[in-house]
N, C-alpha and C positions, 0 to 999 in steps of 0.2 A: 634837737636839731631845729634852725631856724630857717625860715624863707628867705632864698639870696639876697644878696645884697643888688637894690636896684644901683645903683651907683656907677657898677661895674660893665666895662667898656669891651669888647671884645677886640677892638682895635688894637687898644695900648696893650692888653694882656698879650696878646700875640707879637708886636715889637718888641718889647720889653724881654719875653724869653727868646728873642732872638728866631723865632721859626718865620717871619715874614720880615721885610725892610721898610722904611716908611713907602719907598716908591710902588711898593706891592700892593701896600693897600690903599695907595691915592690912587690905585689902577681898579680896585676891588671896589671901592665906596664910588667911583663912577660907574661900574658896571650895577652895583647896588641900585642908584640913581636910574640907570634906563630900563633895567628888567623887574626891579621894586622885589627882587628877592631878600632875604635875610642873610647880612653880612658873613652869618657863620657858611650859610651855603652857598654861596658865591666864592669864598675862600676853598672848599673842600671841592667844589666841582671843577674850579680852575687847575686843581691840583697847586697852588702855592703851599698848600699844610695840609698832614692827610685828616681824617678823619676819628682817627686814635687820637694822634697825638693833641686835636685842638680841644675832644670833649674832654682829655685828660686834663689839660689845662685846664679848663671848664672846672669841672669840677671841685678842683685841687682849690682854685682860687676864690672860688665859691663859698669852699667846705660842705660840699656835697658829696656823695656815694656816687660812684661810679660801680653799675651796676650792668653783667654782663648775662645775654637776655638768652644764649644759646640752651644753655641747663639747666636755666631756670623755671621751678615745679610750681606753675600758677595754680592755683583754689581757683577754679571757676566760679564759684558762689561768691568770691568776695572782689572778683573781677569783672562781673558783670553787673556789680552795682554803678557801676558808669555805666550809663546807656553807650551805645553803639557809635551813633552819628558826633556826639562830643568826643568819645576816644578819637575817633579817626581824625575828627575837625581841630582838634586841638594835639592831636599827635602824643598820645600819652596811655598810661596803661597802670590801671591799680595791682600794686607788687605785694601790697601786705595791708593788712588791718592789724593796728596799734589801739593797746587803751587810751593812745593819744590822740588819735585819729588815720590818716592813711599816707603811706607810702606808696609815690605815684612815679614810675617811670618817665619820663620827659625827654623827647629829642632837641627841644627850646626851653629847657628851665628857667630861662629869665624871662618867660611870656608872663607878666604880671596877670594879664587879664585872664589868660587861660586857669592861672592858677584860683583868681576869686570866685571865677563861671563853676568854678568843681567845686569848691567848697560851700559855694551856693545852694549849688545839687542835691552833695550828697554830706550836705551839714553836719560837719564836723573838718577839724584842720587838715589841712593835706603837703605833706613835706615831699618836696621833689627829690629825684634821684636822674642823674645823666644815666642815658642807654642810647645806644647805636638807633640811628632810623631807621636803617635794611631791617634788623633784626627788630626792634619796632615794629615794623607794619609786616613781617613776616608771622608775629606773635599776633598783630592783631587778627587775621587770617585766621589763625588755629584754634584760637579763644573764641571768637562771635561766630562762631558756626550757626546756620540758622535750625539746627532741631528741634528747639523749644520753640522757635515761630512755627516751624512746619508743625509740630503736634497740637498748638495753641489755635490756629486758624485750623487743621484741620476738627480739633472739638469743635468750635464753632458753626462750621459748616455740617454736620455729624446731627447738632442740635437744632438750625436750621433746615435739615431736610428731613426730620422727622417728623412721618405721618403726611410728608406731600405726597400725592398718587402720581405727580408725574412733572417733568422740568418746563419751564416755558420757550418751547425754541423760538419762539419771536425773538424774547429778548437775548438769548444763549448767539442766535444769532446777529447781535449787533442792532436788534429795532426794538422801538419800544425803550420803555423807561427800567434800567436796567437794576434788580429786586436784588436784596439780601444777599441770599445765597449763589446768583450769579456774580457778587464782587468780590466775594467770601471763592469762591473758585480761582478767579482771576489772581488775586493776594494768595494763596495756594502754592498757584502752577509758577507765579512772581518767585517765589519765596525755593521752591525746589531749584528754579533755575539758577538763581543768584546765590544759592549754597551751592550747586554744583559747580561752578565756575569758578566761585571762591578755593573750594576743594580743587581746581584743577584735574577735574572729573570728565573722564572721554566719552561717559556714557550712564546715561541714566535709565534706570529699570523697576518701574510699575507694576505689582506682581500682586494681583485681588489673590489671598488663599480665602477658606471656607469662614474664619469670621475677621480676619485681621487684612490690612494693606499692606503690604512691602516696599517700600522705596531704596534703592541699591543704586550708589555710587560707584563705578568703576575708577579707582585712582589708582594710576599704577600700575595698573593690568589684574588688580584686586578690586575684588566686590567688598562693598562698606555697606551693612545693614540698618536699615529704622522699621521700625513698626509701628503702626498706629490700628486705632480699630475702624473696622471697615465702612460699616452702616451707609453704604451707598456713592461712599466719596468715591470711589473706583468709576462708577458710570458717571460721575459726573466731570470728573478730572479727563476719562479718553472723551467724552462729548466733547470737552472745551477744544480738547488737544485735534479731534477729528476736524474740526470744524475748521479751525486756524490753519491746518493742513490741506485743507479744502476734499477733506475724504470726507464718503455716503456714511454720513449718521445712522442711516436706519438700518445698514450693513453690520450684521454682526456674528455671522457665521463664516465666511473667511478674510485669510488675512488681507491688511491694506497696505501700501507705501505711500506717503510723502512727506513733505519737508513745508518749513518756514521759518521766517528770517525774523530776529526780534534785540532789540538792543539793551543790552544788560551791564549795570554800570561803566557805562562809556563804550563800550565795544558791541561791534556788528557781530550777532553771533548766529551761524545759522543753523538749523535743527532737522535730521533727517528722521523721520516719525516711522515705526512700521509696528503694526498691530497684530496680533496672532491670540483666536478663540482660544480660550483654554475651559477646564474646567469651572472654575467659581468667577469667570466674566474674562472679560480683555487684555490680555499683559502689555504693554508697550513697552518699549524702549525708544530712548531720545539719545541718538548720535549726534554729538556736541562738538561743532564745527567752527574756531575761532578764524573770519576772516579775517581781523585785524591784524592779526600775524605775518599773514601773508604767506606763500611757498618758500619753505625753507631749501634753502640751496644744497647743493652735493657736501660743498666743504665742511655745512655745519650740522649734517643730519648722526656725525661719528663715527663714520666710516673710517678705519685705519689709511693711512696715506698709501701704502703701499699698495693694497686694494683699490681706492679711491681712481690713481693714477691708469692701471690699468683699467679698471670699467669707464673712466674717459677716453678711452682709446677707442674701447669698444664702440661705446655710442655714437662717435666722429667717425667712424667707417659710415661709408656711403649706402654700403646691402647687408643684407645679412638679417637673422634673430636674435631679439637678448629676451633669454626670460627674466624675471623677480618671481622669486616660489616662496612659499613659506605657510605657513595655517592663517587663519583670519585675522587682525589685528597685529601683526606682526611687521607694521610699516613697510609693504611693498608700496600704497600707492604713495607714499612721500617719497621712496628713492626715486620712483616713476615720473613724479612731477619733478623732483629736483632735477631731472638731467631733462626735463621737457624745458625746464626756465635756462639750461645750459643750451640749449639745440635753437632755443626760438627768437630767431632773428630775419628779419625783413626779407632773406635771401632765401627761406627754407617755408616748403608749404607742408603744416601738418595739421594732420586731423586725425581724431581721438570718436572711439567708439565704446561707451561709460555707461555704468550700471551701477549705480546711478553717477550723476556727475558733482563731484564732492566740492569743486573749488573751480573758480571763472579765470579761463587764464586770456591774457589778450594775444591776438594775431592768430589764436587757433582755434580751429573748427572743429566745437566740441559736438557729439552728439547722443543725446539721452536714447538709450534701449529702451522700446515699448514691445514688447514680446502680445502684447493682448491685440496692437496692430500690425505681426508681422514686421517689426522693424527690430528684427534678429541683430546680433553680434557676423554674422554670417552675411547677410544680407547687405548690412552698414559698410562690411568690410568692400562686398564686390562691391558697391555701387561707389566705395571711396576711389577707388581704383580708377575712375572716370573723371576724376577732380585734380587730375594730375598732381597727387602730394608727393614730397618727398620721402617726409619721414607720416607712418600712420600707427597709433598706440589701440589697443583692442585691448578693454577689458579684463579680459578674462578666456582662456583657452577652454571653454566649457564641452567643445563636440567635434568630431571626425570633421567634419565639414569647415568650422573655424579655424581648426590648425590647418587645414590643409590650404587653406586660401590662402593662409596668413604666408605659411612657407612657401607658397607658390610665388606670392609678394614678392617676400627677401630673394628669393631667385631672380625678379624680374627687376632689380635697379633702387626697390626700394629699404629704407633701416623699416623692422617693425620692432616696437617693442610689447611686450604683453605678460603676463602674470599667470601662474596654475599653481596650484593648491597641492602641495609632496612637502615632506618633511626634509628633504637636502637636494642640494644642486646633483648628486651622482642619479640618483632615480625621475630625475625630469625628465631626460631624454629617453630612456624607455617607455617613460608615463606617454609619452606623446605615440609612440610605436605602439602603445597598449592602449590607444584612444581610437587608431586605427588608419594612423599617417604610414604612407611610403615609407621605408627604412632609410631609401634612399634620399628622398625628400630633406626626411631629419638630417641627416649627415652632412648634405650640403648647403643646408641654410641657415642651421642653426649657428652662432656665431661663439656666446657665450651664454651661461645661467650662473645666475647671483640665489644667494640660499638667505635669508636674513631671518632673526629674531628678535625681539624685543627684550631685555634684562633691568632689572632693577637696581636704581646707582646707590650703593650709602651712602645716607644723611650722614652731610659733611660737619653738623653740629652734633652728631652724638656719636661720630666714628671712633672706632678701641680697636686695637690686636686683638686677633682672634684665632686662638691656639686648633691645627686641624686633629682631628679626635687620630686615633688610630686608621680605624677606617677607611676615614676622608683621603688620609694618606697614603693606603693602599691603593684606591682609584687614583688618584693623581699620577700616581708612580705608573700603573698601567695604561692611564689615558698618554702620558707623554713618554715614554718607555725608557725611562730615564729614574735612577733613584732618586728618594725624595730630598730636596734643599732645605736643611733646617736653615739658612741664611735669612731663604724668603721669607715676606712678614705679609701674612694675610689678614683682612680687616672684616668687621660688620658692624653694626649700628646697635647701640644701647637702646635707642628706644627714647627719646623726648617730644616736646609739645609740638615741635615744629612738624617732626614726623608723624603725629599720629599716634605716637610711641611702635610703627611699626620697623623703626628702624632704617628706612628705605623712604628716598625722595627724587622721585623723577626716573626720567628711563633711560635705557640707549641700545644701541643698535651690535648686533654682532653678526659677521657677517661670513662667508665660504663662495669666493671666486673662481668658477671652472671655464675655463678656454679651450675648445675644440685646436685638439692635435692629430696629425695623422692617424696617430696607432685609434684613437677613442672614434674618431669616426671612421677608421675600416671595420671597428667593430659593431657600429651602428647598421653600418651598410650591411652586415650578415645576421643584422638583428639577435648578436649575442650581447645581453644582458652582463653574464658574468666577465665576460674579456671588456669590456667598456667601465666597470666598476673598477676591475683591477687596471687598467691603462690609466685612470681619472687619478687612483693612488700614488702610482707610479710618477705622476708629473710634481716636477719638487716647485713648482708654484703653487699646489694646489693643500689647502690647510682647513683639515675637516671645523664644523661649528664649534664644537665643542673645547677644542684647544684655543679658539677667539675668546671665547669664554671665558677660558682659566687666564688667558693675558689680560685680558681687564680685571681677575682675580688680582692675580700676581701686582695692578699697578694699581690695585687700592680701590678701585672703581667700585667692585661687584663681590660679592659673598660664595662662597662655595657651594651653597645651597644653590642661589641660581647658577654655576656650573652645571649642578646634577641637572636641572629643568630641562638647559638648551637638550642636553641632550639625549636624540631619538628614543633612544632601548640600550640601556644596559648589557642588555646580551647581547651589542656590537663587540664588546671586550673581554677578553680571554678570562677565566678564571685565575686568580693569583695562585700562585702555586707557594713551596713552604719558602724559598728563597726568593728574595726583590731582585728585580731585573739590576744590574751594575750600571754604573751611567755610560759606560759603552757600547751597550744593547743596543738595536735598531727597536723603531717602535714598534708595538703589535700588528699583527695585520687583523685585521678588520672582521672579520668572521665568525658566525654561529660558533656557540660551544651549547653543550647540551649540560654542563655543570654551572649551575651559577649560583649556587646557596650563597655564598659571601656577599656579594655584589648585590647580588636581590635584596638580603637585608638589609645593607647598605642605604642602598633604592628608597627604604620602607623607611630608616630613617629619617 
């Protein structure tokens, strides 16, 4: 194989087969000219030719490989003899080691220079091969993970504070002439961040055990493991991390909260800090806050349209309650902000009472909980009350005393919305009566409650059919009470580089819409629990989590596996008995059975 031919015009290649006109690209080579982009991307962003078809021609006429980067099984050892900053500067990725030399991926294989700067490098010949840019810089991601930096610096540092008696906080704190092992930290806590983000990691976790360190990525709603050995990096990483946070260093017997903003390749990223004593030293955890992003909107957090349209209804009524319920991490406060960025307009006064305050919005008045100064969720609430808002958002329904002001609110003219912690929209509203609210209070203010979970979407680069065992089939059939559709085709991920090999890339939202109707709150009002569960069933709007679940199954989204997750307790559904329901069964109703051997094992699988 030989190095393209410079010769070669991407203009003419492109008229010549006919996919652009001459006048296309006397519009493309002027656009070239003012933006100083590269011809081929200027054609491909305009949409004149897509991006298939011109590396194909590429290639073809080149006589180069066209090489497709989705499943393709990188050698890490022989891919990271490119350093880092040339892969990405030069946009390319070693594919293979040849007795010849190397086989180099290239989204610009006719970059001559790029091509002599690597041969340079890593002396020996290097033959190019056309590969997609998306998929390009999506691999660069997964291959340059920084491990080997993080376990490389932290030896260093390891080796460094051995046999110090103790840290210099002059310099730890920013004075003084700043020594070894305080830059050897700093390149550390660099290096953790800028792999966690690379990873698109929500949360990072710090865990001293008795002789090793733990560093744990949350990607996905899954923990990713490193280890390294301990030898005091642990106190020196929360010193940095307390510090920058502006938390009491010499506090180390209970826990801390704060936060700090830090810029990581090109983005403002902000960092909520909280420390909690443990056994062999301090565990942190860093919640990884991209403001760059910005608040994402209602339309594009996944909510089904049909749901979507309805909870705009809700939050455009003028009084009333909306909860967002769900366990920790399971995107309440993004559905929360996305309809605060729907609500907030120059005409509407809101204010927001947050624990802690995750994201800056403008025109509302946010306000941080300080519990250690009496400045309650309770407190915040009455005294908002005085500020004439229209619409006011409370945290968290933590106590008797907040829900009750809150519902006292929505009685008196104002929307509120707020958040409590129950595994489904059917038991919020008794959770509020079991908190130690008026029955009657609930019934008339509450308006609607949103149930939401978080799911894991198949990586759309190693997506396959995937056959439901027996089993699987049996709970489908009784979750939808309906026999099972051999037509439907269910999917899950194989497993490649871009995934992690977990199969699984990115999340999304599922969700369970309940709307107060007469019959559910005269059942409130008499504080019967089971007449208000069965009223909730009863309304044919209303469509438990679980069956959101299998529809994002059913349309390729999501795995069956994460069906079983969303849902609560298996012991919601009947034991199967030795005949399948017929498809003109009604579904199960919802209730304790005391036989579940099947379904259990099921469960356990």
């Amino acid at each position: 194989m030989s190095a393209p031919n410079r010769k070669i015009r991407i203009g003419d290649l492109l008229t010549e087969a006919g996919y652009i006109t001459e006048e296309q690209l006397g519009q493309a080579l002027e656009e070239q000219k003012r933006s100083g982009k590269k011809l081929g991307h200027v054609l491909v962003e305009s949409g004149m030719v897509s991006e298939d078809k011109f590396l194909r021609l590429l290639a073809e006429k080149a006589r180069l490989p066209f090489v497709e980067l989705k499943h393709y099984k990188f050698r890490e050892e022989q891919t990271r003899k490119l350093p880092e900053t040339l892969a990405r500067r030069f946009r390319a990725i070693i594919l293979s080691e040849r007795t010849d030399g190397f086989l180099i991926g290239m989204a610009d294989p006719m970059d001559i220079f790029a091509m002599d700067e690597m041969q340079r490098i890593l002396k020996r010949p290097v033959f190019p091969a056309v590969v997609r840019e998306s998929e390009l810089i999506s691999s660069l991601d997964s291959v340059y993970r920084r491990q080997e930096d993080i376990s490389s610096i932290a030896e260093e540092l390891e080796d460094e504070l051995k046999g110090a008696s103790d840290f210099d906080l002059t310099t730890l704190m920013g004075g003084g002439k700043r020594n070894t092992s305080e830059l050897l930290v700093v390149r550390l806590l660099q290096s953790i961040l800028e792999d966690a983000i690379q990873a698109k990691a929500s949360d990072i976790h710090i865990e001293p055990d008795e002789n090793i360190l733990r560093i744990r990525h949350r990607i996905d709603g899954i923990l990713h493991e490193q280890t390294m050995k301990k030898q005091r990096i642990d106190s020196a990483l929360v010193m940095r991390l307390k510090i920058m946070s502006g938390l009491d260093i010499s506090e180390k017997r209970i826990p801390q909260d704060g936060r700090f903003n830090i810029k990581i390749r090109g983005h403002m990223v902000d960092v909520r800090v909280s420390t909690l004593p443990s056994q062999y030293g301090e565990t942190v955890v860093l919640r990884i806050l991209d403001q760059s992003q910005g608040i994402l909107q209602l339309d594009r957090i996944g909510m089904p349209e049909a749901i979507l349209e309805r909870f705009r209804t809700l939050i455009k009524r003028p009084h009333g309650m909306i909860l967002v319920t769900g366990p920790t991490g399971s995107g309440k406060t993004t559905t929360l902000y996305g309809a605060l960025s729907e609500l907030n307009t120059p005409e509407v006064k809101i204010i927001t009472a947050e624990d802690p305050v995750e994201y800056r919005l403008p025109r509302i008045t946010q306000v941080q909980i300080n519990p250690k100064v009496g400045l309650t969720f309770a407190r915040v609430l009455r005294s908002s009350l005085r500020q004439d808002p229209d619409i006011l958002l409370v945290g968290e329904m933590r106590d008797q005393e907040t829900a009750e002001i809150g519902l006292r609110s929505a009685m008196t003219g104002h929307l509120v919305l707020s958040t409590l912690h129950t595994n489904d929209a059917i038991s919020t509203a008794t959770r509020l009566i079991d908190m130690g609210a008026e029955p009657f209070l609930v019934a008339t203010a509450l308006r609607g409650i949103i149930s939401q979970r978080l799911i894991r979407c198949i990586c759309e680069n190693c997506k396959e059919v995937d056959t439901p065992s027996p089993r699987e089939k049996i709970w489908i059939e009784y979750l939808t009470g309906k026999a099972f559709d051999e037509q439907t085709a269910y999917f899950r991920g194989k497993g490649c580089h871009q995934c992690n090999n977990t199969g699984y890339s990115g999340r999304m939202g599922v969700y369970e819409l309940l709307e107060m109707n007469e019959p559910m709150m005269d059942a409130l009002r008499r504080s019967d629990g089971s007449a208000f569960a069965r009223a909730a069933r009863e309304d044919s709007r209303y469509c438990p989590l679980a069956l959101c679940a299998l529809d994002a199954a059913q349309a390729g989204k999501t795995t069956i596996d994460e069906v079983f997750k969303v849902s609560a307790s298996l012991e919601e559904h009947p034991e199967p008995s030795a005949e399948p329901p017929s498809a003109t069964q009604s579904a199960p109703s919802m209730v304790p059975t005391p036989h579940m051997a099947e379904l259990t094992a099921l469960k356990g699988d």
